[in-house]
N, C-alpha and C positions, 0 to 999 in steps of 0.2 A: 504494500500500500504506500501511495507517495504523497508528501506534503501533507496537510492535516487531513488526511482520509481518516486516519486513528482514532482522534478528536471526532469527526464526524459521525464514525461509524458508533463509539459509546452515546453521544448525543444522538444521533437518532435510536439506537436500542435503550437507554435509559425513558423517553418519551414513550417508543412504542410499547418497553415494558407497565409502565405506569398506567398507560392510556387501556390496556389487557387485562392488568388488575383493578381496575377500577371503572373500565368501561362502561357497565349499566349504569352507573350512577351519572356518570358524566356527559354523554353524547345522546339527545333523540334524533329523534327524527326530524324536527322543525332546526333542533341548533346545527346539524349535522348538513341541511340546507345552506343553512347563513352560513356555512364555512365555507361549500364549494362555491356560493357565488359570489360573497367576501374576496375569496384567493381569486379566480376568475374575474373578479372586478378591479385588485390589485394588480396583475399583471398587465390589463388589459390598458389601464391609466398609467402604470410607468413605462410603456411601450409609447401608448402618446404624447408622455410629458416628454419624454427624452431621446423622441427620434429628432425635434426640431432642436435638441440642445447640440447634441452629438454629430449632427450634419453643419451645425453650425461652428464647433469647436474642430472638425474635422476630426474626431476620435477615435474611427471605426463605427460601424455599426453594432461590433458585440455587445455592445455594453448599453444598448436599447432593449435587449431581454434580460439584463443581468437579474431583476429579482425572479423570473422563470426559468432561469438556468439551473437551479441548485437544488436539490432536494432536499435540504437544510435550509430553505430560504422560507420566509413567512407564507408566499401566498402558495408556494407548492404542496407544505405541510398540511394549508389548511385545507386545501381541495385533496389531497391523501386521505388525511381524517376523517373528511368530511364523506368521499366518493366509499371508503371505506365499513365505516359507519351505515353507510346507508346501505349497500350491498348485503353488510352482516345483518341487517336488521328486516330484508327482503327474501323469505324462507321462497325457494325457488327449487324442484328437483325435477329431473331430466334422465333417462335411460342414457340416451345421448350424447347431452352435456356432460355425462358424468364419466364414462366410454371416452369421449376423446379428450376431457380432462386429464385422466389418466397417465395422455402420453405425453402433457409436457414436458418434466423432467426428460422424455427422451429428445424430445425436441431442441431442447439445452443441452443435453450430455451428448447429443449426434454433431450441435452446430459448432461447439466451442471446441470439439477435437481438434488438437493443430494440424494435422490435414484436411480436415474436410472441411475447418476454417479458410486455410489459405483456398484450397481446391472452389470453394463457394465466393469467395470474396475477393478473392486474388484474380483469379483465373475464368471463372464463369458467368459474375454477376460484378464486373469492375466499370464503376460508379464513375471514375473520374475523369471520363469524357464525356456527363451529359450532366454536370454540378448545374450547368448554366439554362438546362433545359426547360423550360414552363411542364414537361409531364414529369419531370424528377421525383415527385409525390406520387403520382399514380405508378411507377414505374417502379418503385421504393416498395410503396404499398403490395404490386403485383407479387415481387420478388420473396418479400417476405410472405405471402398465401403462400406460395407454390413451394418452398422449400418447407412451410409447417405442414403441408400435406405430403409432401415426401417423405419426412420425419415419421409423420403419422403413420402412413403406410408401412415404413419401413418399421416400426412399435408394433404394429397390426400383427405384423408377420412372424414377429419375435414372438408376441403373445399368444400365440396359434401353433408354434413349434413350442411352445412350453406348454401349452394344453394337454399335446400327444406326447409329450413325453417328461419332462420332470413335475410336472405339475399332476400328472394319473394317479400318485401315489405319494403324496404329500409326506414328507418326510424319510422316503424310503432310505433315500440316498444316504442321510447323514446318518442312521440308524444302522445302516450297514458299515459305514463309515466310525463310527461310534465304538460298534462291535469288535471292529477291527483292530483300533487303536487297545483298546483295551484289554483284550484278549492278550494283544502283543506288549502290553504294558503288564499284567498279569506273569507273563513269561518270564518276563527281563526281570521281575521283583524275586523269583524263583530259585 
């Protein structure tokens, strides 16, 4: 982790911890609005306040989304909170949704492998001949579909060859494995 990621990362885990124990008490449904449209309303005003300041001091443009840049920043937190909040307090259940929620983590454990990072991002899907493009967003957007269905698919298939085979007999493997060890462990005490 570099420069104050450290710092950031306790201060956000110290808050989400707090906000987890003491959730019910804290966050409805109405306050839990006034947050996302609070943070939404704050980012939305220091983008207008400071695009005429920043064009004017000649600064860069970075620094006209600086309070929506950060995940530590006030109006991001509170639209977190808030978008949060509201989701955990909206009981929602799905065969479906829940089937290919599943294979998130694979969809991160597939994407962030150093090859199939550079192989996607490097090689396949390399962005920076079209930075200046007006479909850059849909184009972004497409890229990311179609590699979480890949992903997907490619979880689908994992889950379906564990079906027919370690998964028919739940446990077998370590029990035999188990057996093994300790019989041989039994021996060597002898």
């Amino acid at each position: 982790m570099t420069k104050e990621n450290v710092l950031i990362f306790i201060y956000l885990y110290t808050l989400v911890s707090y906000w987890r124990w003491y959730q019910p008490e804290l966050i409805d449904r109405r306050t839990a609005t006034v947050f996302v449209i609070l943070g939404y309303t704050i980012s939305t005003a220091s983008v207008l306040a400071l695009t005429p300041i920043t064009l004017t001091l000649d600064r860069g443009t970075h620094q006209q989304t600086m309070l929506g840049q950060n995940e530590w920043m006030l109006p991001v937190m509170l639209i977190g909170f808030g978008m949060f909040s509201l989701a955990k307090q909206h009981h929602f259940t799905s065969k479906i949704v829940n089937s290919i929620a599943k294979s998130t983590l694979a969809i991160y454990l597939i994407t962030v492998y150093p090859p199939i990072s550079t192989l996607l991002w490097q090689r396949m899907f390399d962005m920076h001949g079209i930075y200046d493009n007006p479909w850059l967003t849909a184009y972004a957007l497409g890229i990311a579909a179609l590699t979480a269905i890949a992903c997907i698919a490619i979880d689908y298939t994992r889950r379906a060859l564990f079906t027919i085979s370690i998964d028919r007999n739940p446990g077998k493997w370590f029990n035999t494995l188990w057996k093994l060890s300790t019989k041989k462990h039994n021996h060597n005490n002898q």
